[in-house]
C-alpha positions in Angstrom: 3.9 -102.0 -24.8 7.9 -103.5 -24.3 9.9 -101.3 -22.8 13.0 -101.8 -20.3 12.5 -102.0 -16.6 16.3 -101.5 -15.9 16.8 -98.7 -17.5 16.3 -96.1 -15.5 15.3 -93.6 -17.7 13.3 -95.6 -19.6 11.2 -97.4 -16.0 11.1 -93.5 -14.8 8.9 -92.6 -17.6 7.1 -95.7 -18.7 6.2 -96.6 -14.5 4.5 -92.9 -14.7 2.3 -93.7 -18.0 1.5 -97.8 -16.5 0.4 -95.8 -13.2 -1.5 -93.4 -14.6 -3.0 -96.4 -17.1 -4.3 -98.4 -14.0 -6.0 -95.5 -12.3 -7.6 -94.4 -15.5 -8.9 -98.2 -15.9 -7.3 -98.3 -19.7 -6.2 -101.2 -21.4 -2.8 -100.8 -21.4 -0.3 -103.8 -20.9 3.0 -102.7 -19.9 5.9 -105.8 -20.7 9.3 -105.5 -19.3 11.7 -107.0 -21.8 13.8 -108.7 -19.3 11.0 -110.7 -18.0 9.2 -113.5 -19.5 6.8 -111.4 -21.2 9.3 -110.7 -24.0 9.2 -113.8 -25.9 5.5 -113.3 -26.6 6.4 -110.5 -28.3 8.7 -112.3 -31.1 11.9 -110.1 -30.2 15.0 -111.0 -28.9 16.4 -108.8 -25.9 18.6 -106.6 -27.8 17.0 -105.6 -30.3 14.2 -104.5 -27.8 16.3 -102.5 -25.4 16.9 -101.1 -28.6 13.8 -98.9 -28.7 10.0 -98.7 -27.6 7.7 -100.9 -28.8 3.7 -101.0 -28.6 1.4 -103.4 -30.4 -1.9 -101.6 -31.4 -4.3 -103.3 -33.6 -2.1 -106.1 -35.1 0.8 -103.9 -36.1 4.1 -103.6 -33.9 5.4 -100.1 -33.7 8.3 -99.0 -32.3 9.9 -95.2 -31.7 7.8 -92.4 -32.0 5.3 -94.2 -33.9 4.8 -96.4 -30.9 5.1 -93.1 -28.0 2.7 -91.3 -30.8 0.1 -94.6 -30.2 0.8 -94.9 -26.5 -0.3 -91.6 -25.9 -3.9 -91.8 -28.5 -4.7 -93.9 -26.2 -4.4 -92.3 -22.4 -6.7 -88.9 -22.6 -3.9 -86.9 -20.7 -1.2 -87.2 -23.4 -3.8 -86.8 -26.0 -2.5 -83.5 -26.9 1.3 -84.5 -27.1 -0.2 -87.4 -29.2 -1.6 -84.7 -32.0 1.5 -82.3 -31.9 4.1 -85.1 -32.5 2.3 -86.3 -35.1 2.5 -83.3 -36.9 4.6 -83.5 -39.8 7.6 -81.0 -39.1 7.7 -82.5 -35.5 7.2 -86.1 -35.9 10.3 -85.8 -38.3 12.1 -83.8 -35.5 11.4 -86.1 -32.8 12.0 -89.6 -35.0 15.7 -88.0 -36.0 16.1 -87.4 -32.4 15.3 -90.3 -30.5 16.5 -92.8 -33.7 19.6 -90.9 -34.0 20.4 -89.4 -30.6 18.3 -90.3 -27.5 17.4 -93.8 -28.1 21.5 -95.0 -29.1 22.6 -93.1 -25.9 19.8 -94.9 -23.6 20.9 -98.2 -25.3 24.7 -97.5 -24.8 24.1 -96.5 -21.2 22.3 -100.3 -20.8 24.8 -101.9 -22.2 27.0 -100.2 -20.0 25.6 -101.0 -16.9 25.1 -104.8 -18.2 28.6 -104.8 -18.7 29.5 -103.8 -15.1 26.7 -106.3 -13.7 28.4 -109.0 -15.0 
């Protein structure tokens, strides 16, 4: 999976799935998009702090698609995995974090780019 390491928000969360992933032993690689990592991945740095994305079985995913896949495959999130998949909800969620959560995490890292430079 990409995700970005400098977002706060964003490390919080996906730190706490990568740690659970290595005590569990599952295959999980976790990328941060502002190390050199990214490139294999075929997408340039703004459009992946952008969103989440996770390759699973030749296809890139990103958004809830890619947290739905994530989560299929650590036994713990199983269950979030099959109720945000659910119709009603995976529409709820996906209007959520395209429209509202994943803009205001991307504005936020612009932000603090901006004051780093």
């Amino acid at each position: 999976m990409l995700y970005n390491d400098q977002c706060p928000v964003c490390s919080f969360e996906i730190n706490h799935y990568a740690a659970y992933a290595r005590r569990e032993g599952l295959p999980i690689q976790f990328d941060d998009l502002n190390g050199p990592d990214r490139a294999a991945w075929g997408i340039d740095e703004d459009t992946a702090a952008r969103r989440l994305y996770v390759e699973h079985e030749g296809k890139l995913l990103s958004g809830i698609p890619a947290f739905i896949v994530l989560w299929q495959q650590m036994p713990r999130y199983n269950w979030l995995a099959r109720l945000v998949a659910l119709p009603v909800v995976k529409q709820v969620a996906a209007a959520t974090y395209d429209y509202v959560l994943a803009p205001v995490i991307y504005r936020w890292h612009l932000r603090r780019k901006a004051r780093a430079a």
